[in-house]
C-alpha positions, 0 to 999 in steps of 0.5 A: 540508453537503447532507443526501444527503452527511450520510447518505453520511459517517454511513454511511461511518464504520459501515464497517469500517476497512479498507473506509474506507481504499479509499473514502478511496483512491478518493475522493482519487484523483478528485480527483488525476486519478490513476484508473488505479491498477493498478500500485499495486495490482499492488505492492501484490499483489506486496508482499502475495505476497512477505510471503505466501511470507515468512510460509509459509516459502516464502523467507527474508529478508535481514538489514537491514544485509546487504542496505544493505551491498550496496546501498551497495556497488553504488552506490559508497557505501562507502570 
């Protein structure tokens, strides 16, 4: 390992753990290729509004077995 990426990882483990998630993120998706994220992220910022409005009240959830129920119904599952 190169001295410049032994100072690199060394001040990458200080970082807090969420900031090492994104750098882990972005440093895999160099190497898949897959730089443009921005649907991921735009789930991502939809399932983080959704919880938001969820924990505030602002819309109540749906019983598990109330919502496979239907989708099993939908999809024909169901004898």
């Amino acid at each position: 390992m190169s001295p410049e990426l032994q100072k690199i990882e060394n001040e990458a483990l200080l970082l807090p753990p969420e900031d090492r998630e994104i750098l882990i993120q972005k440093l895999q998706q160099s190497l898949d290729g897959s730089e443009n994220n921005d649907i991921e992220q735009a789930w991502i910022q939809e399932a983080e509004e959704r919880y938001s409005n969820y924990k505030n009240g602002i819309t109540k959830g749906i019983p598990g077995d109330k919502i496979f129920s239907e989708i099993r119904r939908e999809l024909g599952w169901q004898s």
